[in-house]
DRENDRENKE-347084 format. One record per residue (C-alpha): residue number from 1; x, y, z. Coordinates in steps of 0.02 Angstrom, whole numbers, plus 50000, padded with zeros to 5 digits. Layout:
! DRENDRENKE-347084
i | xx | yy | zz
NUM | X | Y | Z
...
! end
This chain:
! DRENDRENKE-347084
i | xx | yy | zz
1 | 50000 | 50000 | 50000
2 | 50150 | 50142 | 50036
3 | 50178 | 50126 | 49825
4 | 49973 | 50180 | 49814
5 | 50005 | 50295 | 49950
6 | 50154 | 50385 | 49855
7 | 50066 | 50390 | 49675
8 | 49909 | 50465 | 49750
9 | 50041 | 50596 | 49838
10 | 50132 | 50638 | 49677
11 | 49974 | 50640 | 49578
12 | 49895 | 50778 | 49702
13 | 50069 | 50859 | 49665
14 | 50062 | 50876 | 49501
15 | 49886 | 50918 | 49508
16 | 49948 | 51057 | 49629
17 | 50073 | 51144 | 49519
18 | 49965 | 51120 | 49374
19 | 49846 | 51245 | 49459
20 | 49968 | 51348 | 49527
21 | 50045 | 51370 | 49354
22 | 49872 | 51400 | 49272
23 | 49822 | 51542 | 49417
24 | 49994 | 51623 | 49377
25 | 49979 | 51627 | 49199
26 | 49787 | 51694 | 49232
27 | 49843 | 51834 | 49333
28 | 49985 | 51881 | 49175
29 | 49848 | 51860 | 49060
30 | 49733 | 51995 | 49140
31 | 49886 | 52128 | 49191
32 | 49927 | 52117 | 49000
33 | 49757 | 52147 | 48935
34 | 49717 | 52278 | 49066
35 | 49877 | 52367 | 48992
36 | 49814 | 52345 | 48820
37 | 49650 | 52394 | 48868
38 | 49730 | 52563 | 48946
39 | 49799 | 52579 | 48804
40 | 49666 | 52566 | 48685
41 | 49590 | 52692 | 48782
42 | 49505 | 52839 | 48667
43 | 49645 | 52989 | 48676
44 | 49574 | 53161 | 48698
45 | 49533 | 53242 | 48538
46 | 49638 | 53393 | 48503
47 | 49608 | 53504 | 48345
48 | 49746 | 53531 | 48221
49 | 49857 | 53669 | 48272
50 | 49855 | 53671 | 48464
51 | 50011 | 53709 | 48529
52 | 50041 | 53604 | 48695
53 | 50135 | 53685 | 48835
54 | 50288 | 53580 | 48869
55 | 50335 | 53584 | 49063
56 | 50531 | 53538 | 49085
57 | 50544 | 53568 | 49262
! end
């Protein structure tokens, strides 16, 4: 029975890591698309010829 005992352990393992690697690769997913989504973002519409002020300080 300790050979049952030690396949059922690594099994749980692997299932372990498999969801730990699937949660981590989740939470990349969704800071990626949240940056892509920020960036998608509509920019403010500016009409031809505004000069911007540019602050070097």
């Amino acid at each position: 029975m300790h050979k049952t005992e030690d396949v059922v352990a690594r099994a749980l393992a692997v299932v372990a890591a498999s969801k730990a690697l699937r949660e981590r690769q989740d939470r990349q997913r969704r800071e990626v698309y949240g940056r892509i989504e920020l960036a998608i973002m509509k920019k403010p519409n500016l009409p031809k010829g505004t000069q911007l002020p540019l602050n070097l300080q």
